[in-house]
N, C-alpha and C positions, 0 to 999 in steps of 0.2 A: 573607867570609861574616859578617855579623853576628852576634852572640851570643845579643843583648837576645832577651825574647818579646813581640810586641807584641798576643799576644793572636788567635784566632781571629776571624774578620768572618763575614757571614752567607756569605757563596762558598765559604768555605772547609770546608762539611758537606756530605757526603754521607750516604745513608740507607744505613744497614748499617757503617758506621765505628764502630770501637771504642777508646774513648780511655781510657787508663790514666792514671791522676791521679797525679802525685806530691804531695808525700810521705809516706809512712805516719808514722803517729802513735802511740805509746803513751799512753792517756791514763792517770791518778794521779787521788788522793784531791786534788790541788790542781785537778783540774777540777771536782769536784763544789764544793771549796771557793768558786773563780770564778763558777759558776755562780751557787751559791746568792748570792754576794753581789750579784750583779746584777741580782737578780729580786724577792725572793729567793724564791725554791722550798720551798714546804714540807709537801710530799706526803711522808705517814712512810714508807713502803717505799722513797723516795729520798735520808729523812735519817739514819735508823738501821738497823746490821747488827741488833741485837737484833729490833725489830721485821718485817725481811725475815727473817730467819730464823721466826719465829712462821709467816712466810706461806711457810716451805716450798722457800723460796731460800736458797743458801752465802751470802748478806750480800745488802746495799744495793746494788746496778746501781748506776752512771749514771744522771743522768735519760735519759728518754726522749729528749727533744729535747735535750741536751747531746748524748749521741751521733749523733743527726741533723743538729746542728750542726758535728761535727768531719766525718761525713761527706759534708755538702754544699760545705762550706769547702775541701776536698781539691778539687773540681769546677771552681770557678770561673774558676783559670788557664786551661780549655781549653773552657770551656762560657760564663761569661758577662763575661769582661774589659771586653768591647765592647758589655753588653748596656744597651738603654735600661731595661727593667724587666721584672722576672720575671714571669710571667703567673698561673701557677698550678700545684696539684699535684694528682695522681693516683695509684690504687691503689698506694699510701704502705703498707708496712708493716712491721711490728716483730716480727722472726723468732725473734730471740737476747737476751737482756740481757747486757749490757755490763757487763764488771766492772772496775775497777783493775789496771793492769798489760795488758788485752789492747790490744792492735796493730792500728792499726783502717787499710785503703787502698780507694780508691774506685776503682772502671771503671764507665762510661756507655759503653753502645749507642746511636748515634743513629739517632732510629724514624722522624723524621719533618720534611720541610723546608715552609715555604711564605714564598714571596715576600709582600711586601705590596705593594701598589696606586700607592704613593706610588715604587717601584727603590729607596729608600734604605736600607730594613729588611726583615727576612724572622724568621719563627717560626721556630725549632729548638725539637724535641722528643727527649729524651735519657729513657732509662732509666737509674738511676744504681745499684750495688748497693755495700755499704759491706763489706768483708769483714774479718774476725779473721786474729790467724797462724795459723787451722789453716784457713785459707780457708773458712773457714764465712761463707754470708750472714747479718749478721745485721740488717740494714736494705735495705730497696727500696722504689724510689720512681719515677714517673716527674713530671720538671717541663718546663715549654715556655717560654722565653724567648724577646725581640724585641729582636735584635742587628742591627748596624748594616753597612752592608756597607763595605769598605774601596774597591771601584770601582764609582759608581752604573750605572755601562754593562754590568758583568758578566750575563748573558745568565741569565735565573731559570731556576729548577733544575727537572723535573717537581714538581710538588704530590702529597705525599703526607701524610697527614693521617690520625695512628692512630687506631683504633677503641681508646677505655679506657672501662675499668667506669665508669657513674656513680656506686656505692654498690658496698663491696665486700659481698660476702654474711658471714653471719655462720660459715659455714664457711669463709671465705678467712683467717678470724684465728687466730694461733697464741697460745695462751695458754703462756708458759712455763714446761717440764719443770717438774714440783714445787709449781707455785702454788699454795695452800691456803686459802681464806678462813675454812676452819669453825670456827675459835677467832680472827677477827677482834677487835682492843683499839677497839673506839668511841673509847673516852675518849682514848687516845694517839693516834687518827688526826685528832682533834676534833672529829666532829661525829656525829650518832647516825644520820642518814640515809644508807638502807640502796637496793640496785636495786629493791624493792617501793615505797620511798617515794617513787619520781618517776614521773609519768606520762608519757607519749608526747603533744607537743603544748604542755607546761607550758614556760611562762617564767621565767628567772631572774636577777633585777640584782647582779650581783656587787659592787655599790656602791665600792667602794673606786678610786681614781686614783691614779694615777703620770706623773709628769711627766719626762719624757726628759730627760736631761742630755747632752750632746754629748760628755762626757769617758768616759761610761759607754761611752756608743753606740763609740766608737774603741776603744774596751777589748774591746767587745766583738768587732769587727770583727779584731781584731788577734787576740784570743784564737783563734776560730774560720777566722784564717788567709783569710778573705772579703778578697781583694783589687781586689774590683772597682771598678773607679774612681770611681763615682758614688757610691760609700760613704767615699773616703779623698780625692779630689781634688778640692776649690775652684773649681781651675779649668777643671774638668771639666762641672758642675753649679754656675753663677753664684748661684743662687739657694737655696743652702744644700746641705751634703752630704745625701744622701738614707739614711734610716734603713735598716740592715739588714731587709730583712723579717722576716726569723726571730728578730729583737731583740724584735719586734713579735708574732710567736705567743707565745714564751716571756713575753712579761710578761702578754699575755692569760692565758695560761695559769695562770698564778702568780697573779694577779688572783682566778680562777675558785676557788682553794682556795675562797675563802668561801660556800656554796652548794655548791662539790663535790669536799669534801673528801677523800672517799672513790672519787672517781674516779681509781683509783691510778696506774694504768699506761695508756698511749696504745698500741694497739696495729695502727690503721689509720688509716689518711688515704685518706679519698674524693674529697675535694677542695678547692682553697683558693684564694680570689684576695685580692691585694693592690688593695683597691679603688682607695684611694688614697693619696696619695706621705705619708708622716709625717717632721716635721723635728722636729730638738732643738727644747726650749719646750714642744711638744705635750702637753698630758697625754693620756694613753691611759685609755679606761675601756670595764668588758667586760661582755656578757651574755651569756648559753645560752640554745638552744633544745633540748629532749628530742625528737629524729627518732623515735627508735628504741627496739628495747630484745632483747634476748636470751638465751637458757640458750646457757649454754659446753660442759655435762657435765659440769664439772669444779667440786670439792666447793665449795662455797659463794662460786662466781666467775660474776658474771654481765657481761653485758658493754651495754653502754649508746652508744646515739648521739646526738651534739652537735653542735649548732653552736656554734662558738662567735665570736662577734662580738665584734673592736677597736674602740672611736669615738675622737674628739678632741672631746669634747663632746657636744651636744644630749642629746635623748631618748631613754631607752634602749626595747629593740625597733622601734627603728625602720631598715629597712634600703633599702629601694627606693622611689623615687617609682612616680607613676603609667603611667609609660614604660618602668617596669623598671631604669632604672640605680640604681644606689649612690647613697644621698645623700652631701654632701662631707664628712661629717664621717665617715662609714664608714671605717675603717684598714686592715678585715681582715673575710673571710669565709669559717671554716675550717669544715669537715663532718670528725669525728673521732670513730672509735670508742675506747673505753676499757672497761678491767676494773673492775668493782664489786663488792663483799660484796653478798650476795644477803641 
């Protein structure tokens, strides 16, 4: 009996399979450290215990996506070893903050199969939930990947294809136990723009770029345990390793402090595609769009919708030609709810 893993192939899902990821993680103040130096990240409620504590939390979380990163990195031995490219994400969301010291392991429910047109590849669609050592959820997500099948003769599976939220509602977001904005520090978060001062509709150029480095990118992929081939093997992908997607949010992300600084905490994901492939060299630059906007109930926390957009270039808001696709400088197209001081 062989040992090795070679990875899941599209034959190999059923709908209703439950796969438990190994291995569970502890994460430390040395992932917030990795993180930030990769980014760097500098949302104050994820770089200072003094100022989360102002807002009503025992200390500084994790970021957001640092913790979605350990738990999607947990997935990928059983969900996208063999995948061509991740497609997208859905009703995404952020239950728990994550602290230093907790124990974090992934199980995905698979929701949904479908062959593609071509026998070679098939979508998988997985719910993935990321849980603590007291088994608490504190991330959920569902994403869909185009994985490769290991025999193109294998017989396609029925087609089932889930029904998910386009936009979660704004009662589907948990704001966490405690949050408190009403003696919000402007000055220590940087910038004075509050959820009254952005409109619904309004554009933002985040102006600043960052240029991928390949050394960064394998740091990162190793850090978050993302073993997928197309990210670590050469000779897998001749034409340069292919960037981690979520290398690709988070620096968008990180990008976006300027303009939305105060957009503290990520608390849903609507939806997100990787429009197109990003390789080392690339410089990445980001803009927002305000979808939305919300009352939490809770004392001076309001919560705000974004798009938020990767390029490699060109002009910023610009997203789709007249056909509807992506133009090719597009990287990323995330729809993301967040917490705002009101």
């Amino acid at each position: 009996m062989a040992k090795t893993n070679p990875g899941r192939f599209f034959e190999d899902y059923a709908v209703g399979q439950v796969l438990h990821h190994a291995v569970p993680r502890t994460v430390t103040e040395g992932e917030r450290g990795l993180y930030h130096a990769l980014y760097p990240a500098r949302h104050a409620l994820y770089s200072s215990d003094e100022f989360a504590r102002a807002s009503g939390l025992q200390e500084s979380p994790i970021d957001d996506l640092a913790a979605f990163h350990v738990v999607f990195g947990k997935t990928v031995p059983d969900v996208s070893l063999n995948a061509v490219a991740n497609l997208g994400y859905a009703e995404g969301r952020w239950l728990l903050p994550v602290y230093a010291g907790d124990t974090l392991r992934s199980v995905s429910e698979v929701i949904g199969v479908k062959q593609n047109s071509n026998g070679k590849t098939g979508v998988v669609w997985v719910r993935t939930r990321g849980l603590n050592q007291l088994d608490e959820v504190v991330i959920e997500y569902v994403r869909w990947v185009m994985v490769r099948k290991a025999n193109p003769d294998a017989p396609a599976p029925e087609t089932v294809v889930p029904e998910l939220k386009k936009v979660l509602e704004p009662g589907d977001l948990v704001v966490p136990e405690g949050l408190d904005f009403s003696n919000y520090d402007f000055a220590l978060a940087g910038e004075p723009h509050r959820w009254g001062d952005y409109e619904i509709g309004e554009t933002i150029d985040h102006v600043d770029g960052v240029t991928v480095e390949e050394a960064e990118h394998m740091l990162a992929t190793r850090l978050w345990q993302n073993t997928a081939k197309v990210h670590f093997d050469l000779t897998f992908r001749p034409d340069g390793r292919l960037i981690y997607g979520g290398h690709v949010i988070s620096m968008a992300r990180t990008l976006s402090f300027n303009g939305l600084a105060n957009a503290q905490m990520i608390v849903g994901l609507n939806g997100g595609a990787h429009a197109n492939p990003c390789f080392a060299g690339d410089t990445i630059k980001a803009w927002s769009e305000v979808l939305d906007k919300a009352e939490t109930g809770v004392p001076g926390v309001g919560a705000i919708r974004l798009r938020l957009v990767a390029t490699k270039g060109g002009e910023p808001f610009e997203l789709k030609n007249e056909e509807g696709r992506y133009h090719p400088n597009v990287l990323l197209d995330l729809d993301y709810w967040a917490l705002m001081p009101t």
